[in-house]
N, C-alpha and C positions, 0 to 999 in steps of 0.2 A: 915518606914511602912506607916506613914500616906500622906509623898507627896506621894508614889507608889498610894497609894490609888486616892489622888486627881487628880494624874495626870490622871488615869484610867476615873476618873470623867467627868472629860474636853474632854478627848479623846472622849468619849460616846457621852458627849453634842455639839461635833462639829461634831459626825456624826448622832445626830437629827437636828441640825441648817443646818447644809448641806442636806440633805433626804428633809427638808422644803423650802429649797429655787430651791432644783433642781423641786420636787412638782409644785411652784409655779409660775416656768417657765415654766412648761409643759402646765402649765393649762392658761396663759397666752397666750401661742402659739395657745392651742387649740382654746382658745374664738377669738384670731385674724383671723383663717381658718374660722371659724363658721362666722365671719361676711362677709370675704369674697364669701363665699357660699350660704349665706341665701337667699331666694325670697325676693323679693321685698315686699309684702305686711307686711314683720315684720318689727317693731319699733323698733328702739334701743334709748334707754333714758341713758343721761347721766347727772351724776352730778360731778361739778367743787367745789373742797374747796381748800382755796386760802387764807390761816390766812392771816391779817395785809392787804391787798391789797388795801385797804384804808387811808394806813399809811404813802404816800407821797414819798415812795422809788423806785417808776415805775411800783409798781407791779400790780395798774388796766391799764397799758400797756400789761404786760406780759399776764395777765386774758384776755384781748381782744383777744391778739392774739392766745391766746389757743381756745378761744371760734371760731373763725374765720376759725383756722386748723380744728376743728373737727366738721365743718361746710360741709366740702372738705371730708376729708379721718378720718384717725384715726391720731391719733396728739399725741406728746411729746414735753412738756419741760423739758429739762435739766438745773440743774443752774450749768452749768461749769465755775472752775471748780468744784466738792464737796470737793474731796480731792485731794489736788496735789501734785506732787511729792517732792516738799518742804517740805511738814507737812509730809509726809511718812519718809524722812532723818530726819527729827528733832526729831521726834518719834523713828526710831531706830538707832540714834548713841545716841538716850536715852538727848536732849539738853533739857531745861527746855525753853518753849517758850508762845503765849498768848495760842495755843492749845496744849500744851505739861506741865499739870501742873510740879511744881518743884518734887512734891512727886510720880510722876509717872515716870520721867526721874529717878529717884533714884531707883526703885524696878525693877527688870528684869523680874517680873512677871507680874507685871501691863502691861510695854511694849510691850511684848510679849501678852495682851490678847487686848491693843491697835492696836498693828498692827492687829491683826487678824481681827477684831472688822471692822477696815478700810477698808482690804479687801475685806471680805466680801461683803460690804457695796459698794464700789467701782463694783464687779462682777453684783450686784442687780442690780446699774443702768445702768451698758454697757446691763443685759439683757433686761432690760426695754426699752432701747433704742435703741434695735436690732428688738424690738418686732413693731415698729411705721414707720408711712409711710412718715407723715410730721413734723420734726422738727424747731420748732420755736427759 
């Protein structure tokens, strides 16, 4: 009785985590229309946060060139890849790896709420990145 229940749970919470990501692309898409339709005399301000980019690993390279794209058009970066299809196999044939702790390869439940978890997360940024003109 009580997995029926939780599973009912989860079911629910992935059709609010989905309802907010489908939301979030719409409204994503809308603002991209909106900029290419506006006059000319509106502003558009942007702000770039960019943790560690100071931290010696290329990343005020990457910040430049993000600055430089959205200079031109509307700009995306992607750090591909995020997740690849390695860490998706390691994850579901359950291996224990540096991103597959030991005790999540063990429980079929974790797994199953890692892959999803990944998914998800993978769809966000192909939409993110469907939504951009110039890729860096």
């Amino acid at each position: 009785m009580v997995i029926v229940f939780i599973f009912w749970v989860l079911i629910w919470l992935m059709g609010i985590v989905s309802a907010i990501f489908f939301s979030l692309r719409q409204w994503v898409l809308h603002c991209k229309n909106q900029l290419h339709c506006s006059s000319s005399n509106k502003r558009l301000h942007v702000g770039i946060f960019h943790p560690y980019c100071n931290a010696g690993g290329g990343g005020e390279r990457v910040l430049w060139c993000a600055v430089r794209a959205l200079q031109k058009k509307i700009g995306c970066y992607v750090h591909y890849p995020v997740i690849s299809s390695d860490m998706l196999k390691k994850v579901k044939f359950r291996q224990s790896a540096h991103n597959n702790k030991a005790y999540v390869a063990r429980n079929p439940f974790l797994t199953w709420a890692k892959l999803t978890y990944y998914r998800l997360f993978s769809k966000m940024y192909k939409w993110h990145y469907k939504c951009s003109k110039v890729i860096c």
